[in-house]
N, C-alpha and C positions, 0 to 999 in steps of 0.2 A: 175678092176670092182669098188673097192672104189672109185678109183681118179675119175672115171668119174661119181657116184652119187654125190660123195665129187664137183663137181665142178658143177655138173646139180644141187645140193642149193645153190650152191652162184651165181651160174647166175638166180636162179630164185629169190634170197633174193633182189639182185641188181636191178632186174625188178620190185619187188613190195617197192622199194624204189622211184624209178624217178617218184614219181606223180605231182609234180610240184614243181615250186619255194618256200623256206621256208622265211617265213615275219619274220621280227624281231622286237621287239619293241622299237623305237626311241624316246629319252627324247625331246619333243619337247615344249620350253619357251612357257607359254600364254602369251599374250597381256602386254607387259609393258608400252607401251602408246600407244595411240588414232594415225593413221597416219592421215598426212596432210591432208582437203579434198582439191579437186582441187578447182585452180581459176577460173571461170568460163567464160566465153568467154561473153562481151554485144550482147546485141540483138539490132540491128541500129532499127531507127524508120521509115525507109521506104524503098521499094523494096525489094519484095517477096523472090527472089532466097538471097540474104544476111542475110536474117531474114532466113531463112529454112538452111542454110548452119550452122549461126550463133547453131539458136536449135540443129541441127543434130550433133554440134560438142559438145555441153553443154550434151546431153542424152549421148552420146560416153563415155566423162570422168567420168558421174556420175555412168555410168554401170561399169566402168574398177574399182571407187575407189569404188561400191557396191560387186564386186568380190574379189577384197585384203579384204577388212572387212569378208565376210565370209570364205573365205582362211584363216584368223588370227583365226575366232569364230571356224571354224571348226577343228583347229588346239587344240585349250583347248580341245574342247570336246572329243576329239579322244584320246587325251593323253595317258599317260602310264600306265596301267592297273593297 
């Protein structure tokens, strides 16, 4: 009779443990320099589809190095508690 209360709390201590993943907190460096920004592709001075390819490639890089910058900013401010 004990061993089976004795184990119906620990299977139930065990159950109100698995609520989820436990986060830890990670020393993560701010910003020790500025990254590169990209070189940007020219933009020809004539014929549509080469000037639209050209922009479309210049907005591409500008978004991916606008995401590393806040991936870096987001990364101080999150820091270590």
């Amino acid at each position: 009779m004990r061993a089976a209360l004795l184990l119906a709390f620990m299977l139930a201590g065990c159950a109100a443990r698995a609520s989820g993943p436990e986060l830890l907190p990670l020393a993560i460096p701010c910003i020790s320099s500025r990254p590169a920004a990209p070189s940007l592709p020219a933009v020809p001075s004539s014929g549509i589809y080469p000037q639209v390819q050209a922009l479309l490639a210049r907005e591409k890089l500008r978004a991916a190095y606008e995401r590393e910058l806040e991936a870096l900013l987001d990364a101080c401010v999150a820091g270590p508690p």
